[in-house]
C-alpha positions in Angstrom: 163.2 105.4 59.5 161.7 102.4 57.9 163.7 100.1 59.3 162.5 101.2 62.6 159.3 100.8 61.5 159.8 97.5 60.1 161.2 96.4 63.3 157.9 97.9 65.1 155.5 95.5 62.9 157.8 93.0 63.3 157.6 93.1 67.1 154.4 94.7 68.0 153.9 97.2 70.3 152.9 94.9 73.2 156.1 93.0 72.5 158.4 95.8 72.3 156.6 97.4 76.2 157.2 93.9 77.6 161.0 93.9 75.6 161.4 97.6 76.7 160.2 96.9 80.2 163.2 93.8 80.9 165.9 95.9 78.7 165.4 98.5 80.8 165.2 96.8 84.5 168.7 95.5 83.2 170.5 98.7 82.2 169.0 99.9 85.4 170.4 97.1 87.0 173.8 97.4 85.4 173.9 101.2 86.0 172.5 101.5 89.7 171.8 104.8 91.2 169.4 107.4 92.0 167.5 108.4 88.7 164.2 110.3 88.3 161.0 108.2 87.5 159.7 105.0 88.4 158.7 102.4 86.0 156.8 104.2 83.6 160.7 106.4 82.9 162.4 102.7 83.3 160.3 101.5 80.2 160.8 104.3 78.2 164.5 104.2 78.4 164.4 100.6 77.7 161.9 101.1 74.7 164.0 103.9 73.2 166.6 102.5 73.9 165.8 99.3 72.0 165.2 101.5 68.9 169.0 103.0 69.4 170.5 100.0 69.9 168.8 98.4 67.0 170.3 101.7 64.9 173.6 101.5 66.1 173.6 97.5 65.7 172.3 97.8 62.1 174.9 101.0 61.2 177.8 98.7 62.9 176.9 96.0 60.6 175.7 93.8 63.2 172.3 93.4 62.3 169.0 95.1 64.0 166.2 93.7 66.0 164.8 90.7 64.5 162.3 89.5 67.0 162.4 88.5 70.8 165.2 86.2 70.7 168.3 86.3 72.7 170.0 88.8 70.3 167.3 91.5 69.9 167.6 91.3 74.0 171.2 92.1 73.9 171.0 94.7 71.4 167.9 96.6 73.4 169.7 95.7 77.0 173.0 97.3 75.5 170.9 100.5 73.9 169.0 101.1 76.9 172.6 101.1 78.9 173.9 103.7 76.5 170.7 105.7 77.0 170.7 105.8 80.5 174.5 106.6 81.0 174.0 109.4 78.3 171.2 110.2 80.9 173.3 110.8 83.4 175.9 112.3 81.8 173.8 115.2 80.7 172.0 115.4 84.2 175.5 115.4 86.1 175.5 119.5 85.6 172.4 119.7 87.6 172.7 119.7 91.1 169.7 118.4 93.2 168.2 120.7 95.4 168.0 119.0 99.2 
């Protein structure tokens, strides 16, 4: 938990919308489809999923976020992909109603 929080200061929170915001359009990108939400949804998947990729990075040994820089773009572009497949996985029981 303080790691996260350490990563928070280090970014800002401005930093980590506009880093959530492009992590997301990418895993969006990646993982097309039809998902609820618009861009509001789009950066908060990206912005959690900064945070989990920054976890799992750091847990793997690879390092966390440290900054905007190529690899903390990677890291939150790969976490916001495992967010939003996770998504979808757990949607797929549901069954739109059309």
């Amino acid at each position: 938990m303080d790691s996260i929080l350490e990563m928070v200061r280090l970014m800002g929170l401005g930093s980590w919308i506009v880093m959530g915001l492009l992590a997301g359009a990418v895993a969006k990108f990646l993982l097309p489809g039809k998902d609820p939400g618009g861009c509001v949804v789009t950066i908060g998947i990206g912005v959690v999923g900064a945070l989990l990729g920054g976890f799992l990075a750091t847990y793997l040994g690879f390092g966390g976020l440290s900054g905007f820089d190529i690899r903390s773009f990677v890291i939150a572009t790969l976490g916001a992909f495992l967010l939003l497949l996770l998504l979808r996985v757990l949607q797929g029981g549901k069954k739109s109603k059309n």
